[in-house]
N, C-alpha and C positions, 0 to 999 in steps of 0.2 A: 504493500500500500504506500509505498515511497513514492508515488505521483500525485497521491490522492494529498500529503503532508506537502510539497512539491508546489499546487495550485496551491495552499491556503498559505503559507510562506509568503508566496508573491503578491497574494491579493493584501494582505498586511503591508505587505514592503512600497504596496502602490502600483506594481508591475500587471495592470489588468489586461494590457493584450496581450503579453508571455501567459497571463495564465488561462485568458479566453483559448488561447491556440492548446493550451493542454488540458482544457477541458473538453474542448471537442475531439481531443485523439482520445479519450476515457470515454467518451458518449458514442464515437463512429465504434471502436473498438475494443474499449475496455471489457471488462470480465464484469460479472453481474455482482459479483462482492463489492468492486472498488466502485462501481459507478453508485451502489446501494449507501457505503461509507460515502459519498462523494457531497451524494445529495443529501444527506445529514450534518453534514456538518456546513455546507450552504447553508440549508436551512435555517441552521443555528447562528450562522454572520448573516443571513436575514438576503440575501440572493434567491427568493423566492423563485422567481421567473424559471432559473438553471437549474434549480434543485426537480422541480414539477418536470421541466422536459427529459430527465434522467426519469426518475421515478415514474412518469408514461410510459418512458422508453422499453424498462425494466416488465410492466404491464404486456408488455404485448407478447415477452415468453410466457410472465408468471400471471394472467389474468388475474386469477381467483387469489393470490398469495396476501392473507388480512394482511401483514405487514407493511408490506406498499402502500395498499389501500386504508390503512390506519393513517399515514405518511404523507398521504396525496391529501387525504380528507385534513389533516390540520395543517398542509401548507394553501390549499383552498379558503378555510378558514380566515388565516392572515390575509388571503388577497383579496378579502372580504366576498368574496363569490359562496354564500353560504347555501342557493340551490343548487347549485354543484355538487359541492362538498358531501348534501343528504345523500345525493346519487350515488354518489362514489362508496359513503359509510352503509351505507344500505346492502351493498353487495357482500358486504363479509358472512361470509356460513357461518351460520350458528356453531358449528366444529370446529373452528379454526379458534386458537389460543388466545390470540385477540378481539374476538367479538365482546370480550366484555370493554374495552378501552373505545371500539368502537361505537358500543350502547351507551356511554359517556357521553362521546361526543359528540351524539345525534343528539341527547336529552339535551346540552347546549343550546345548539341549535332551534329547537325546538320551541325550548323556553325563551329564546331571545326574536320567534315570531309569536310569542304568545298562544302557542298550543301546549296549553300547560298538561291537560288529559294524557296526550301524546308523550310529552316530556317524560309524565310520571312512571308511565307506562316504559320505557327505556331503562327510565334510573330502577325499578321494581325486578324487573328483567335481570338488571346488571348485579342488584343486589341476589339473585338467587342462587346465580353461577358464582358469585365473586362475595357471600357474606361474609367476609372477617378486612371485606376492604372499606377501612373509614371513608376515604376519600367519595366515596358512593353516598352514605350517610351525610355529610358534608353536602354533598350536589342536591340530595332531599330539602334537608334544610334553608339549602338557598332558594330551591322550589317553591317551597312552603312557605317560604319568608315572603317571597312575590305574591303569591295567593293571599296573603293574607292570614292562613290557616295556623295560629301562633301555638297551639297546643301540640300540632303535629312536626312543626319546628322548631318547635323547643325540644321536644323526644329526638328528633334526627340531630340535633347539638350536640343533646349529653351525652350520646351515643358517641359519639367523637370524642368529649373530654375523656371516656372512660379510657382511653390509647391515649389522645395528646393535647396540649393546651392551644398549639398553632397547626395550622396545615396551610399549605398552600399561601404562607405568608400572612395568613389571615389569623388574628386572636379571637378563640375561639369566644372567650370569654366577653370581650368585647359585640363578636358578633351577638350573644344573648342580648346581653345587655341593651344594643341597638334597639332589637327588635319586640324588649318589654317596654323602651322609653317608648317606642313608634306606636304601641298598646294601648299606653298611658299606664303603663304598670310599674309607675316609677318609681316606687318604694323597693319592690325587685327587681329593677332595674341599678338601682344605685350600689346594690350586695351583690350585683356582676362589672360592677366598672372597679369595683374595690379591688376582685379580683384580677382583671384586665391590666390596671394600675402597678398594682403588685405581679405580676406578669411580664409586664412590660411597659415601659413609661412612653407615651408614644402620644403626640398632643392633638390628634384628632380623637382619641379616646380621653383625654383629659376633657377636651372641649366638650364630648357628650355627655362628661360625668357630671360638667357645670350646665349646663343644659336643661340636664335630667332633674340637677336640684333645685333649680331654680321651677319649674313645672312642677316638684312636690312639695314645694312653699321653704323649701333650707336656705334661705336666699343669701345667711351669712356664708353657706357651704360655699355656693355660688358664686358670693364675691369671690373666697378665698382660690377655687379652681380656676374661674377667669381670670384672677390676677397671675397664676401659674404661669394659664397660657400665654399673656403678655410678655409673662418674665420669657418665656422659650422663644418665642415668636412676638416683636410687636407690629409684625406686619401682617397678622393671624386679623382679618377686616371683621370678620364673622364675632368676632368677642364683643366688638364696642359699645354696640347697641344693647347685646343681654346683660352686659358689663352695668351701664346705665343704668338698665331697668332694672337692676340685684338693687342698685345703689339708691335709685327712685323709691323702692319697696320697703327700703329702710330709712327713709325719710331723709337721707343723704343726700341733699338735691344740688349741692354746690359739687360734691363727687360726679356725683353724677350729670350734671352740666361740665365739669372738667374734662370725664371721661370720654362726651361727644364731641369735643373738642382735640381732643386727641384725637379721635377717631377717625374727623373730618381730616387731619390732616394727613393719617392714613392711605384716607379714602376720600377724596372730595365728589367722587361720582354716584355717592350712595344716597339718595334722595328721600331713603328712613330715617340715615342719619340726623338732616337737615330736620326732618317735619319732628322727631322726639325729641331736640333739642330744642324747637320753637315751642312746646310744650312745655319741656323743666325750664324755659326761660320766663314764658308766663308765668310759672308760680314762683319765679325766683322775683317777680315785677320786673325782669327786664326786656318790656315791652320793643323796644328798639330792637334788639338780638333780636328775640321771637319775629317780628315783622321781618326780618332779614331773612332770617332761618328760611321761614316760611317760603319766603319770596323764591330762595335759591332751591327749595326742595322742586318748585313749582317749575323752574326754568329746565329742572333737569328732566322734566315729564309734566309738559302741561296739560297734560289728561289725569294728573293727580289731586281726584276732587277733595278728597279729603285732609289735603293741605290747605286745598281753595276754603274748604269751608271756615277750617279755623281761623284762616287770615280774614274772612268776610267777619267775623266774628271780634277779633281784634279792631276791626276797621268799624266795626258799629260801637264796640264801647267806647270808643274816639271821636265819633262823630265826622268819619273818613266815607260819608256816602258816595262820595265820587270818584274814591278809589275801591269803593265796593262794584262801580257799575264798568269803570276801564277792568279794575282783577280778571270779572265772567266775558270781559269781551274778547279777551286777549287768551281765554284758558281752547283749549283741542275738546271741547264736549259741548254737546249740543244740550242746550236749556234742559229738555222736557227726560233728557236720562239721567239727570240730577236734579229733579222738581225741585229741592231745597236754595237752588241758583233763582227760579221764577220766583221764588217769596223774596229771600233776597234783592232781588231787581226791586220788587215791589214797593218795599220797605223803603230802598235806599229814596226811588224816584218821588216817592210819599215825602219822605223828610225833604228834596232838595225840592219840593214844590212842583214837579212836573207832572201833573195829576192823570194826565192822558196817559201817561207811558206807564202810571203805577197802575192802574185801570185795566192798563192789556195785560201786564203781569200779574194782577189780581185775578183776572179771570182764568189765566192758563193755569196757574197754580192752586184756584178750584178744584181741578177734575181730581188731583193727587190729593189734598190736605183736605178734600169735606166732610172728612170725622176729626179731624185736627182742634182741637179747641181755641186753641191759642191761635191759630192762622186763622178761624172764624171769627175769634174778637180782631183779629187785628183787619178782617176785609170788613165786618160789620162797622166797623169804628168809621173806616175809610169810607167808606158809603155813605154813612150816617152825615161825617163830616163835608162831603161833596155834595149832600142834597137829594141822594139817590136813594130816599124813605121807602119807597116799597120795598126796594133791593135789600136794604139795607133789614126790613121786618122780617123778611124771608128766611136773613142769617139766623137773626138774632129767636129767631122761633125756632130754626136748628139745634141753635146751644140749649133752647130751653128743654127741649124734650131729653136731650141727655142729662141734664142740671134741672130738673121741675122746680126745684126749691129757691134757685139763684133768686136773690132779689134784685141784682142788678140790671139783670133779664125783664124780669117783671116790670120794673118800674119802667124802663125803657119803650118796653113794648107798650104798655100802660101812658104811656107820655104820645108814645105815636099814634096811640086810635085817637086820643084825646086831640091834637092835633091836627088829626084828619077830621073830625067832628064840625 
């Protein structure tokens, strides 16, 4: 095999047409060993193309040989042609020594077009011929985990810790633990990260473990874990925000206004970032921040209604109704799929005196808020005050049947028949 050492030598050294020219006298003439070595360890430096036309090659004496056809199907796999690949896995005999490695690596497949029935059915198979191979129980679990199905993934788990704590790179421990936070079983979630932790220190499993505690209310745990992960990574973007919200939860809101500050300048493209600091800025009183905050969460995604609203809301305890009517002009949503913008219009165009335009926003904002109480006092008032008494009786007969007893209702209405009298 000193040609097959020979080609990979040169392809290292950079010599890729000395070893094109000697990979095709191994392909025109080699032996079915060396071309078999050949294409394996291509494979493995990632020359997919040249490994596959050996490995055809190889096919056309040994058709039925699973080995090949194990070989062909996970170099398919990589070149991502994975209806192929079923074709090729498909043909191994049930007799041949590899058809369990094969039933593997169909269930992949399989699972990754979401024929999960299909899938199980592989991995069920592989396990009957191959039951003392974790790695099967492992691929269950991943199944399972997809579906949804957490009691029968959690059994294909333990079944794996009882042999080993990692496989395939993956901590097993961790992988529970994932999939009881993703449950909401985060109290037994948190007595698997303990484990994973002690296992192995690795900070996308720390990050879950601060995650997981913050979702079962441990929110000092939480601090303490995000701040880990800062300490290992502080370019870890994913922290800032649950970092805050540990800090918010504990009434730490100057921490937690610092922390989103930090975070922005991590991250300045993160548009949560901006809208949860415009929030601890409000209660911190610093209105000015907050309006910024706001503004900049809003520019990075101006279909982001729910930054809109709160700045319409800053902008009305200010007395800013004409930066409430440019904010909804200027935002990617259309009025009537955020009804709470037509009240808003309405509101703002009421205070700034333009009574037509609050009139059309009072009416389209109708069809949404006509059990609304508060948007009935405030179209009844409008009405009432424009001179629009029958309109205005109509409301105000609305609210009473839900409030019989209001007296304000009453006397109102009582003022208007009198009136019309």
């Amino acid at each position: 095999m000193d040609r097959v050492n020979k080609i990979i030598n040169m392809i290292e050294n950079g010599q890729h047409k000395e070893a094109l020219n000697e990979y095709n006298v191994i392909l025109n003439s080699g032996p079915p060993e060396e071309k078999f070595q050949l294409s394996e360890e291509l494979f493995q430096l990632g020359f997919l193309e040249e490994a596959k036309v050996l490995i055809e090659n190889l096919l056309l004496s040994y058709p039925e040989e699973g080995e090949l056809l194990v070989l062909l199907g996970e170099i398919l796999v990589e070149l991502s042609d994975d209806e192929e690949a079923i074709l090729v896995l498909e043909k191994v005999s049930e007799e041949d020594p590899n058809f369990g490695q094969s039933l593997l690596l169909l269930a992949d497949l399989y699972l990754a077009q979401g024929l999960f029935e299909v899938s199980e059915r592989k991995l069920q198979r592989a396990k009957e011929l191959l039951p003392n191979e974790v790695i099967i129980d492992f691929a269950l679990g991943e199944l399972y985990s997809e579906q949804g199905e957490i009691t029968k993934a959690m059994n294909a788990y333990e079944t794996v810790l009882e042999e080993q704590n990692e496989l395939a790179g993956v901590n097993i421990f961790q992988r529970i633990a994932d999939l009881l936070s993703a449950s909401g079983a985060f109290e037994d979630a948190l007595v698997y990260y303990d484990k994973a932790i002690e296992e192995k220190l690795e900070i996308n499993t720390l990050f879950g473990y601060a995650f997981t505690a913050l979702q079962a209310g441990y929110t000092r745990t939480a601090i303490e874990k995000f701040e880990e992960v800062r300490e290992l990574d502080p370019e870890y973007h994913s922290l800032y925000l649950h970092l805050a919200l540990s800090y918010e939860r504990e009434d730490e809101l100057e921490k937690s206004f610092r922390t989103i500050q930090e975070g922005i300048r991590q991250d300045d493209f993160n548009k949560e970032l901006f809208f949860f600091g415009g929030k601890i800025a409000i209660k911190l009183g610093k209105m000015d921040e907050a309006e910024q905050y706001f503004r900049e969460a809003i520019a990075l995604d101006p279909g982001f209604t729910e930054a809109a609203l709160m700045l319409n809301k800053l902008f009305f305890q200010q007395d800013k109704y004409e930066d409430v009517i440019d904010l909804i002009s200027q935002l990617d949503v259309e009025e009537e799929s955020e009804p709470q913008f037509l009240w808003d219009l309405a509101v703002a165009y009421q205070r700034l005196e333009q009574f037509s335009d609050a009139l059309d926003k009072y009416v389209s904002a109708y069809t949404f808020f006509k059990t609304n109480e508060t948007f009935l006092q405030d179209y009844g008032y409008f009405l009432m005050e424009e001179g629009k008494i029958e309109q205005a009786v109509e409301i105000f007969k609305q609210l009473l049947k839900n409030d019989p007893t209001n007296e304000e209702y009453l006397e109102l209405l009582e003022r208007f028949s009198n009136d019309g009298d």
